[in-house]
VEXDREN-2710 file (C-alpha; in Angstrom, 1 decimal):
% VEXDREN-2710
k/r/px/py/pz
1/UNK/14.1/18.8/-30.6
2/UNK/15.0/15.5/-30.0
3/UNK/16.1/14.7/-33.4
4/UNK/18.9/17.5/-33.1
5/UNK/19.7/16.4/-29.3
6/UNK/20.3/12.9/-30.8
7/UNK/22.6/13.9/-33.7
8/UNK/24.7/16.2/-31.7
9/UNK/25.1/13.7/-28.7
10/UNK/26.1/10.6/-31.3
11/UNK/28.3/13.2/-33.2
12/UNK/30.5/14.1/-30.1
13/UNK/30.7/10.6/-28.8
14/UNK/31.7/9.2/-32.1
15/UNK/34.7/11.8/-32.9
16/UNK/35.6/11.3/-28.9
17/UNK/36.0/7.7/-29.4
18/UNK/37.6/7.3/-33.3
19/UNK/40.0/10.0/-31.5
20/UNK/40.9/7.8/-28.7
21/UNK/41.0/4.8/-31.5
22/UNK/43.4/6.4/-34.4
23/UNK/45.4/8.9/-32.3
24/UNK/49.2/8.0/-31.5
25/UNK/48.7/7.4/-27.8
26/UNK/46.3/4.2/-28.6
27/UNK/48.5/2.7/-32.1
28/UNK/51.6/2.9/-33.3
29/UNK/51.5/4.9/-36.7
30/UNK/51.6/2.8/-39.4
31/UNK/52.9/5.4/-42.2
32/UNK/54.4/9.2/-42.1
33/UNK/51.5/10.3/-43.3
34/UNK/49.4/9.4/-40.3
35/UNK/52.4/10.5/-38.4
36/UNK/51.6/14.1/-38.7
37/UNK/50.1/15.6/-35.3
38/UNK/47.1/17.2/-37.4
39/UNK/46.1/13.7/-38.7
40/UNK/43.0/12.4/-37.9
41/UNK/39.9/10.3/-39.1
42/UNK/37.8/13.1/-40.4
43/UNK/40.7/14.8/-42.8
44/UNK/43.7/16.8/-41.7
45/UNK/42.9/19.5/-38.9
46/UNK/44.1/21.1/-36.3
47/UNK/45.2/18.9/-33.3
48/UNK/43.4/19.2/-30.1
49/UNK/46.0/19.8/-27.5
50/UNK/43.7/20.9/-23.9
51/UNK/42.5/17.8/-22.5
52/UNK/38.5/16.7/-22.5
53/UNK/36.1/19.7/-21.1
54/UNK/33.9/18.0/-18.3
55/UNK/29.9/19.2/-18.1
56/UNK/30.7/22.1/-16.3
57/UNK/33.3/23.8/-18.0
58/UNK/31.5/23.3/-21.4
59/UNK/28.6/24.8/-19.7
60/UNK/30.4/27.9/-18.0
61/UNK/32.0/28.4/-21.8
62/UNK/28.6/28.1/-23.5
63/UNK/27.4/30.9/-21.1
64/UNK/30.1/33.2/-21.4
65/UNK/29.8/32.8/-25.3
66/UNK/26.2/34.0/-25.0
67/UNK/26.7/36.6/-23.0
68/UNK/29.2/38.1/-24.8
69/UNK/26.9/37.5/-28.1
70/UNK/23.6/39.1/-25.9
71/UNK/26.1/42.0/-25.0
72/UNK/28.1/43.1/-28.1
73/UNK/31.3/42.0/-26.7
74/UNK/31.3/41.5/-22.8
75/UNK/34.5/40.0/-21.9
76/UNK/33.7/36.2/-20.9
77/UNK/35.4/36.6/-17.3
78/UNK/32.8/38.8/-16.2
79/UNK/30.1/37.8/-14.9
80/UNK/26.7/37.1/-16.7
81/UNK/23.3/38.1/-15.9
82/UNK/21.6/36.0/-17.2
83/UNK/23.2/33.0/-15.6
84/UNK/21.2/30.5/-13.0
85/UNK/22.0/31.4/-9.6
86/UNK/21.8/28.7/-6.5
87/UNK/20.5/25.9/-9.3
88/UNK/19.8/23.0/-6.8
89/UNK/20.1/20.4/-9.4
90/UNK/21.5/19.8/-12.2
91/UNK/21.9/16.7/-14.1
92/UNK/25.2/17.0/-15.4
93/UNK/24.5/13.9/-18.5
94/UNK/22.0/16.3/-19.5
95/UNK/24.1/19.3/-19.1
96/UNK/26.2/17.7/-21.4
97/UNK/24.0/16.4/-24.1
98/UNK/22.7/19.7/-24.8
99/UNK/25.4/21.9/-24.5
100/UNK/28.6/20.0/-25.9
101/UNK/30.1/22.1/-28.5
102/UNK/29.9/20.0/-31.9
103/UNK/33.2/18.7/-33.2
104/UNK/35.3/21.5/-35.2
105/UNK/34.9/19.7/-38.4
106/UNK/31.2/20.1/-38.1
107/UNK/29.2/23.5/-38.7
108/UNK/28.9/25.3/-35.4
109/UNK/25.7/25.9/-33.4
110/UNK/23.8/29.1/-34.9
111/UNK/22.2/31.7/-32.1
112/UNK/19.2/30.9/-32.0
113/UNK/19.9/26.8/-31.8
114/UNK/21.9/27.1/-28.7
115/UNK/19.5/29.4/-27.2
116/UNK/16.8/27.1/-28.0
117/UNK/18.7/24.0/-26.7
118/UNK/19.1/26.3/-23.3
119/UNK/15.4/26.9/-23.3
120/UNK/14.9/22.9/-23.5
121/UNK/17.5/22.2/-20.9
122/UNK/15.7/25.1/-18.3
123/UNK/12.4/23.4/-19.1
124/UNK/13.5/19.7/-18.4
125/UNK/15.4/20.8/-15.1
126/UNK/12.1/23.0/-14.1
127/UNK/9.8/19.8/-14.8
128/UNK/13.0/17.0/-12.7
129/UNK/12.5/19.6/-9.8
130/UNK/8.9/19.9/-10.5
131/UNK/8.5/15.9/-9.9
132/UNK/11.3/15.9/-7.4
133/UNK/8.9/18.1/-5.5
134/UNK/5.7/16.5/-5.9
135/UNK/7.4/13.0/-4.8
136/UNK/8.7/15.1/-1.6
137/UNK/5.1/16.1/-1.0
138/UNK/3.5/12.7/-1.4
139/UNK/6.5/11.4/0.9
140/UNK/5.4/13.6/3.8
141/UNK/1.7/13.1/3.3
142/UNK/2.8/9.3/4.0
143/UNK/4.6/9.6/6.6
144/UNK/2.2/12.0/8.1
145/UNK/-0.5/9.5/7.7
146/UNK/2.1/6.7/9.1
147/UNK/2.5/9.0/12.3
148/UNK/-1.5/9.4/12.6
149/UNK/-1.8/5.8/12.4
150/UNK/0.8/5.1/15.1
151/UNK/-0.7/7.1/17.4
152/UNK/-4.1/5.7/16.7
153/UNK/-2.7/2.6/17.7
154/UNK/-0.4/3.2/20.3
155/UNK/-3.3/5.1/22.2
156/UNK/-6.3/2.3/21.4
157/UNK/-3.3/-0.3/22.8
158/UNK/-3.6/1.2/26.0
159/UNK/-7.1/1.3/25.9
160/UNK/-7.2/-2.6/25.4
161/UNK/-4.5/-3.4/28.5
162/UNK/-5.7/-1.5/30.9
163/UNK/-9.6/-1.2/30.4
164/UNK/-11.6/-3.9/28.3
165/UNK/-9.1/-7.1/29.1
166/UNK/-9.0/-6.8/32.5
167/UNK/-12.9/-6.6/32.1
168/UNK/-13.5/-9.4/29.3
169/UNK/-16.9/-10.1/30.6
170/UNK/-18.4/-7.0/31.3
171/UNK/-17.1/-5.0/28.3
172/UNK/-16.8/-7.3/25.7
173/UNK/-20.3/-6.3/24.3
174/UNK/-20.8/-2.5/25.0
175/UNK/-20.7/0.4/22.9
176/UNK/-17.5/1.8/23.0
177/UNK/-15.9/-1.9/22.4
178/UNK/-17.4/-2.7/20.1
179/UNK/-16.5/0.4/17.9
180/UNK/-13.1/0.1/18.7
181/UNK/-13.2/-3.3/17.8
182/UNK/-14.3/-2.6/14.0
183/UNK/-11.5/0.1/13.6
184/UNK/-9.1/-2.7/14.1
185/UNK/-7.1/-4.4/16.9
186/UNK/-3.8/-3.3/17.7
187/UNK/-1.3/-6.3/16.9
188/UNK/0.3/-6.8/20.5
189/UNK/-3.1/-7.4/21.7
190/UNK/-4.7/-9.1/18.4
191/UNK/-3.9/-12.9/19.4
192/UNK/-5.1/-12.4/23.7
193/UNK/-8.6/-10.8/21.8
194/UNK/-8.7/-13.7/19.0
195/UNK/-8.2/-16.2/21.5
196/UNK/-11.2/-14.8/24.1
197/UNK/-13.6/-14.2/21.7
198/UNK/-13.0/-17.7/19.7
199/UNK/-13.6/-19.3/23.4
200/UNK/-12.3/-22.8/24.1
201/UNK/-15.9/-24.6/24.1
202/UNK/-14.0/-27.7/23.1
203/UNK/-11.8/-27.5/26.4
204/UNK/-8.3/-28.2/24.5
205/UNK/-5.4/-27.7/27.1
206/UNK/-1.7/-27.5/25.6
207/UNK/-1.0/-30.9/27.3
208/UNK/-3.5/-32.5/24.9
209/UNK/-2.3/-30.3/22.2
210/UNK/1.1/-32.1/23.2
211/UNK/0.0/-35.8/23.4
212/UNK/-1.8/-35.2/19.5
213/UNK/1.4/-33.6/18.1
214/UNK/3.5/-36.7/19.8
215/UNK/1.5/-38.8/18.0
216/UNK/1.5/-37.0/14.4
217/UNK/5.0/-37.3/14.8
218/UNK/4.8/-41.2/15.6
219/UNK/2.9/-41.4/12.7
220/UNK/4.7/-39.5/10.5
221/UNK/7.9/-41.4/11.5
222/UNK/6.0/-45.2/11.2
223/UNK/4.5/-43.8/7.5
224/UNK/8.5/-42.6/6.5
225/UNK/9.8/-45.8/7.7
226/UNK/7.5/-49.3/6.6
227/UNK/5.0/-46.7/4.8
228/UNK/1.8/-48.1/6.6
229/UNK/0.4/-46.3/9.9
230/UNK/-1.1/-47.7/12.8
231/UNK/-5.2/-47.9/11.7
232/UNK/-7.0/-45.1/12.9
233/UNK/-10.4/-45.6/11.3
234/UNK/-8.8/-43.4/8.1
235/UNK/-7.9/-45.5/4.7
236/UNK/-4.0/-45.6/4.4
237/UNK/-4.4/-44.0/0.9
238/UNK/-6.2/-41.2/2.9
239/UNK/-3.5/-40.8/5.4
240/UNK/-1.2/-40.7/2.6
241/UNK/-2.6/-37.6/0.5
242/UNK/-3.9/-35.5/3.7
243/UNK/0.4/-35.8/4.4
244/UNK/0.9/-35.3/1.1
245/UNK/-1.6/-32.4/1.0
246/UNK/0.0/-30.7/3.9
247/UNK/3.6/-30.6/2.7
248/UNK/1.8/-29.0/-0.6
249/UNK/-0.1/-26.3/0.9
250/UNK/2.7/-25.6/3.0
251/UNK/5.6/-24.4/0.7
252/UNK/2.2/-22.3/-0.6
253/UNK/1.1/-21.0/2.4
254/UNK/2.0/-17.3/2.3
255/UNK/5.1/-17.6/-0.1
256/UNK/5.7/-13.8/-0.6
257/UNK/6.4/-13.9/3.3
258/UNK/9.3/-16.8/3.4
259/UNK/8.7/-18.1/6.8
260/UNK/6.5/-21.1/6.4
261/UNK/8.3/-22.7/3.3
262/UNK/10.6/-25.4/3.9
263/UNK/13.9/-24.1/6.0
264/UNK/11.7/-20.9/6.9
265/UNK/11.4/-20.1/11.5
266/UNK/7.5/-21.0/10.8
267/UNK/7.8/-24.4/8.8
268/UNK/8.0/-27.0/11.1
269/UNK/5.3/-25.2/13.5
270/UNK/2.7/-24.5/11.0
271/UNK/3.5/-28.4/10.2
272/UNK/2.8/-29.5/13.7
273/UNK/-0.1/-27.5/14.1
274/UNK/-1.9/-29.3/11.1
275/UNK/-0.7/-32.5/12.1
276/UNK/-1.6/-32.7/15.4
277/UNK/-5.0/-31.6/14.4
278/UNK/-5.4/-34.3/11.8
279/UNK/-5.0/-36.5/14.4
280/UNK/-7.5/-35.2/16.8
281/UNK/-10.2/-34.7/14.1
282/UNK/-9.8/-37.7/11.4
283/UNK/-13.2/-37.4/10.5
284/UNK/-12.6/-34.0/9.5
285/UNK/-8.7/-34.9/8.5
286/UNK/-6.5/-31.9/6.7
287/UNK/-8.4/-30.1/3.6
288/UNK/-6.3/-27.3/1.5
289/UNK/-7.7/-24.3/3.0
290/UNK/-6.7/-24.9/6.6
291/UNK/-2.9/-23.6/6.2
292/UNK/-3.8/-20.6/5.7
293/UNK/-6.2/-20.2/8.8
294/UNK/-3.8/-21.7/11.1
295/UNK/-0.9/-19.7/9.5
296/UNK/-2.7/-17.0/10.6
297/UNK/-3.2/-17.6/14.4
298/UNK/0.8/-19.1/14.5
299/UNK/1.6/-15.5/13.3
300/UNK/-0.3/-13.7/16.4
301/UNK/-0.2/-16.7/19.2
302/UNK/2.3/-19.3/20.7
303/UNK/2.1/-22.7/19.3
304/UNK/-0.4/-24.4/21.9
305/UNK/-2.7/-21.0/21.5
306/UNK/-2.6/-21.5/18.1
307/UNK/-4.0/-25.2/18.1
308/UNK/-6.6/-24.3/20.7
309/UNK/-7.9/-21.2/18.6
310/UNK/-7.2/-23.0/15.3
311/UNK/-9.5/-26.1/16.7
312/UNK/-12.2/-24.1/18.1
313/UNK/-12.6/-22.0/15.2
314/UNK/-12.9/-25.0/12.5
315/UNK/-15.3/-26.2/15.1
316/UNK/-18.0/-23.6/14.8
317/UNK/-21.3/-24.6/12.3
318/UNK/-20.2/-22.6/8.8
319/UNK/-16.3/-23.7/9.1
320/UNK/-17.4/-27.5/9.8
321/UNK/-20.1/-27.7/7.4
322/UNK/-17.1/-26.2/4.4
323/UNK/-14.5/-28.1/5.6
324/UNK/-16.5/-31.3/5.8
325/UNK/-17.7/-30.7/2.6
326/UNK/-20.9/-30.7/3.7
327/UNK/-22.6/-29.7/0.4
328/UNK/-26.3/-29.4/0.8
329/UNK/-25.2/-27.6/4.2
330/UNK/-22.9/-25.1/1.7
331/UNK/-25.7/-24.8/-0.8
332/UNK/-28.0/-23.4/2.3
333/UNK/-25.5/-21.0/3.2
334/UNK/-25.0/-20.2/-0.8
335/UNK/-28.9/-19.4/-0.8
336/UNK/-28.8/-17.2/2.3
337/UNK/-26.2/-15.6/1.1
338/UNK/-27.8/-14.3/-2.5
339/UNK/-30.7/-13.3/-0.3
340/UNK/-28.7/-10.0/1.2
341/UNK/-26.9/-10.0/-2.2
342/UNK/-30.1/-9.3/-4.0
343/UNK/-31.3/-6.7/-1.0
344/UNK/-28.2/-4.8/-1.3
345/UNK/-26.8/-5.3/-4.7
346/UNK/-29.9/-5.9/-7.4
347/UNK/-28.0/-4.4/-10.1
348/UNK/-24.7/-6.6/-10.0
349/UNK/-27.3/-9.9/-8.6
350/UNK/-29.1/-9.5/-11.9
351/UNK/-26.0/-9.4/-13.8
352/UNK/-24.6/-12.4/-12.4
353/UNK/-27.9/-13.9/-12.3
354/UNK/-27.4/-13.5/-16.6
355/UNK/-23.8/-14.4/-16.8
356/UNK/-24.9/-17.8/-14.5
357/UNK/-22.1/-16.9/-11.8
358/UNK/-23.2/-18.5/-8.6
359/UNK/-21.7/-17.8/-5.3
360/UNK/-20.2/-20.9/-4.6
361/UNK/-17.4/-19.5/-7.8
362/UNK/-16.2/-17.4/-5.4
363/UNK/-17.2/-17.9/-2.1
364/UNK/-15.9/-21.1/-1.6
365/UNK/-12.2/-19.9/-1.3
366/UNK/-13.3/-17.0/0.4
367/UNK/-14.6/-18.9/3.5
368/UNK/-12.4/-22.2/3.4
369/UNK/-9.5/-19.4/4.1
370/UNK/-11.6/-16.8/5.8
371/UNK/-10.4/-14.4/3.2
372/UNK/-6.3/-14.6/4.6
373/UNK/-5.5/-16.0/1.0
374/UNK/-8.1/-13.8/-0.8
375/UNK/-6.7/-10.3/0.8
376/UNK/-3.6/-9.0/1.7
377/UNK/-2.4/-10.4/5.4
378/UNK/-3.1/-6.5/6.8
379/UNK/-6.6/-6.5/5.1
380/UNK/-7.1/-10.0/6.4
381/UNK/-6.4/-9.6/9.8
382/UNK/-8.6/-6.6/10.0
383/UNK/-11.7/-8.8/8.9
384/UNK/-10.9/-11.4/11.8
385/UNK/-10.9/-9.0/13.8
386/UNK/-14.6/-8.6/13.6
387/UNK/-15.6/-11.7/12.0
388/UNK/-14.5/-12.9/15.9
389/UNK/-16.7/-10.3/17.0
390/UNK/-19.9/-11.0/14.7
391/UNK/-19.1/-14.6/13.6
392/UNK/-20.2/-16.4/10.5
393/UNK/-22.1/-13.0/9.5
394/UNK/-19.5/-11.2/9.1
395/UNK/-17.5/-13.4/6.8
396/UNK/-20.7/-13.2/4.1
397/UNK/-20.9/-9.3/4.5
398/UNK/-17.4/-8.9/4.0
399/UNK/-18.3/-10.7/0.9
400/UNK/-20.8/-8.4/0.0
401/UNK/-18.6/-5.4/0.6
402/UNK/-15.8/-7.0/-1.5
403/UNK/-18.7/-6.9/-4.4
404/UNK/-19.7/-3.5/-3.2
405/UNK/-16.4/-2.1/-3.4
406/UNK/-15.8/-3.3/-7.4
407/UNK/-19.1/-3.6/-8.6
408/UNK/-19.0/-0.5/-11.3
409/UNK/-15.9/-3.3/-12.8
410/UNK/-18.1/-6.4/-12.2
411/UNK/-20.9/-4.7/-14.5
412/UNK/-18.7/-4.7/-17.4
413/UNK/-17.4/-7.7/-17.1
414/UNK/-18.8/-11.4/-18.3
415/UNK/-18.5/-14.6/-16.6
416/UNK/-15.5/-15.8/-17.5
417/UNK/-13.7/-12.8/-16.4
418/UNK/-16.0/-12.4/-13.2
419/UNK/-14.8/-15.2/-12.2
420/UNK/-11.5/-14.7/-12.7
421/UNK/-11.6/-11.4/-10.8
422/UNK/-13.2/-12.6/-7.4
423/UNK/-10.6/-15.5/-7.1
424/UNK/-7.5/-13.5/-7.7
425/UNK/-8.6/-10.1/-5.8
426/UNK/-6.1/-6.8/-6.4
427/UNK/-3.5/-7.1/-4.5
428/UNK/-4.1/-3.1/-3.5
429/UNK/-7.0/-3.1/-1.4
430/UNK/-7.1/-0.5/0.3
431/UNK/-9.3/-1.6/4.6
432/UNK/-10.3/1.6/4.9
433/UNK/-12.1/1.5/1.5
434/UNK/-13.4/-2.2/2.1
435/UNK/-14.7/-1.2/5.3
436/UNK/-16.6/1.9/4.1
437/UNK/-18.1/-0.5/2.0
438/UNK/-18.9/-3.3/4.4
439/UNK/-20.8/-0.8/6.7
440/UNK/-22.8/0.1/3.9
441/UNK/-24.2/-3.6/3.6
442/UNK/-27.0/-3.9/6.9
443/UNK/-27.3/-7.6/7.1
444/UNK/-31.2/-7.2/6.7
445/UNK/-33.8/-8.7/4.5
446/UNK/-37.0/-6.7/5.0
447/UNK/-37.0/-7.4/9.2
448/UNK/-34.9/-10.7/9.0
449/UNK/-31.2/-10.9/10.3
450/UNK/-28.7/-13.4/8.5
451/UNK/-29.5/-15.7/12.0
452/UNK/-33.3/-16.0/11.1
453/UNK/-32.7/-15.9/7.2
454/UNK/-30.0/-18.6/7.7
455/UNK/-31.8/-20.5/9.9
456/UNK/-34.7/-20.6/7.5
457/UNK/-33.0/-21.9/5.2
458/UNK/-31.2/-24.6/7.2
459/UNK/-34.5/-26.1/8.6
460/UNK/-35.5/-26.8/5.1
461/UNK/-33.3/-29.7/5.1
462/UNK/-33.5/-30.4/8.7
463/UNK/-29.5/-29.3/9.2
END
């Protein structure tokens, strides 16, 4: 079928185009011979004097001819039974591939070859409106689902405005909060909930988040200009590479997104943000990691929110303990996290227990990012949202569901590509899919909770 779509296609566009090349209208004749009006490059026949048929007519003359074939002699002005009626579409490329008469010099089509290229041209416009259909259908299912989950949100926003935030205290912790807190927070109310739940134990007002920024930027300027800094209790080569490591992590902060690389609306505030709190931390100073977090908070609160929630947060045990590089503080953590691993998971524990992949592979970037850079921004938010509910728990069982969720993949594959899985995750994860899988991982080892498992694990070393 193909083969004789091909052939007759490259036939007709090859005797199209030598006849536009040799005819007189393109070159001047360069003997009598070629001067004759029947002259052309296959031999001597009869010139062609109606202009080029377009896809249609060549289609309405192919049908008449088979009518009058089918019929014994029906004139081809009258109308044919047989022909489409209201034909919705019709590629007309197609139209003409198949039914372009061949060039006269060339045997004509038998009976049963045009009727069989008419079959294959039905058949591929039946299967094009077949797809076209289908794509229709999964278009509406979309956008029925995008309705459903407008309304969902539109109603819960409501919900959050005018009943729980007005009444932090009292119904922060019940039932019905805490449900509609694990669905997902709408995104108007996102940064006011992030910012409650986070808590300002620290006592950080924007005036001191002004003073610290005013002098990052005294800094900055000083190190540009005579390339030493004021001492601060931090080596200069230190100062050097946590500037050095912020201008880095920067321009790779979220690059699909554009707005915090250099020239982007959220570059110079996601700067300040980092710098001012290298200044108020030095001990701590910048670590790659922290862009992301406090990209995060920029994109759902103003600037002086954002260093307040991004201050507190790095301020809470597991955060300080990672970004202080606190390792036999990590390694407890590590251990009490391959406790609910092996409750929940034995299969894929054993098999990473063979293939000697060890949490820290993988969870490292997981919780120096709290999973922003790990899952897509949507997915992301979705686990703040109730990792500022839960706290540290949550960010280890949204580990676990992450294993949960592509374990029957994990289980065929070995360590090195284990590990290159977990740190570059799909980029299709799918929250409601996650989720299902998170709630299926109960944070309990026989009657211990990750606090007293933790714990246990912490007072071993006396941290």
């Amino acid at each position: 079928i193909v083969s004789s779509l091909i052939i007759t296609h490259t036939l007709s566009w090859f005797f199209c185009l030598f006849r536009g090349l040799f005819s007189k209208k393109h070159i001047e004749p360069k003997s009598p011979s070629q001067n004759v009006p029947g002259w052309k490059l296959f031999g001597k026949v009869a010139a062609r004097e109606s202009p080029p048929k377009d896809s249609r007519t060549i289609q309405q003359e192919y049908e008449a001819r088979a009518g009058k074939a089918g019929s014994g002699g029906t004139s081809p002005t009258q109308p044919q039974h047989g022909r489409r009626k209201n034909l919705d579409f019709e590629p007309l490329s197609t139209t003409a591939l198949i039914l372009e008469d061949r060039p006269s010099n060339l045997p004509a089509k038998s009976v049963e070859e045009a009727q069989r290229h008419r079959q294959e041209y039905d058949e591929m416009v039946a299967e094009a409106k077949k797809r076209e259909l289908k794509e229709a259908q999964r278009k509406r299912k979309e956008m029925k689902e995008r309705f459903k989950q407008e309304d969902s949100i539109a109603n819960a926003m409501v919900v959050w405005n005018h009943d729980i935030l007005p009444n932090w205290d009292n119904m922060r912790n019940t039932r019905r909060v805490r449900e509609l807190w694990w669905q997902g927070l709408p995104p108007n109310v996102r940064g006011k909930v992030w910012s409650l739940a986070i808590g300002n134990e620290l006592n950080i007002t924007p005036e001191l988040y002004d003073i610290f920024l005013s002098r990052a930027k005294e800094r900055w300027r000083s190190f540009s200009e005579t390339g030493t800094e004021a001492d601060d209790g931090a080596s200069l080569a230190d100062r050097e590479s946590s500037l050095d490591l912020i201008k880095l992590d920067i321009s790779r902060t979220f690059p699909p997104l554009f707005i915090f690389q250099k020239g982007g609306p959220y570059h110079d505030l996601l700067h300040s943000v980092l710098g001012a709190y290298t200044c108020y931390r030095p001990d701590v100073g910048y670590v790659q990691g922290m862009s992301f977090i406090a990209a995060v908070l920029i994109l759902n609160l103003e600037e002086a929110d954002a260093f307040i929630a991004f201050a507190n947060l790095l301020n809470k045990p597991c955060q300080l303990a990672f970004f202080r590089v606190d390792h036999d503080l990590m390694l407890k953590y590590f251990a009490a996290f391959e406790v609910f691993f092996e409750e929940n998971l034995p299969r894929l524990f054993n098999h990473f227990q063979i293939s000697n992949l060890t949490p820290d592979l993988y969870l490292i970037d997981w919780i120096f990012t709290l999973y922003s850079k790990s899952l897509p921004l949507d997915v992301a938010c979705r686990v703040w949202d109730v990792f500022c509910r839960d706290g540290e728990e949550f960010l280890f069982r949204t580990g676990l569901g992450i294993l949960r969720l592509y374990e029957d993949v994990l289980l065929q594959m070995d360590f090195i590509y284990s590990a290159q899985f977990l740190t570059r995750l799909p980029e299709d994860i799918d929250s409601d899919r996650l989720f299902a899988c998170i709630a299926t991982m109960p944070m309990l080892n026989g009657n211990k909770k990750w606090s007293q498992v933790s714990s246990s694990k912490h007072k071993k070393t006396g941290k």
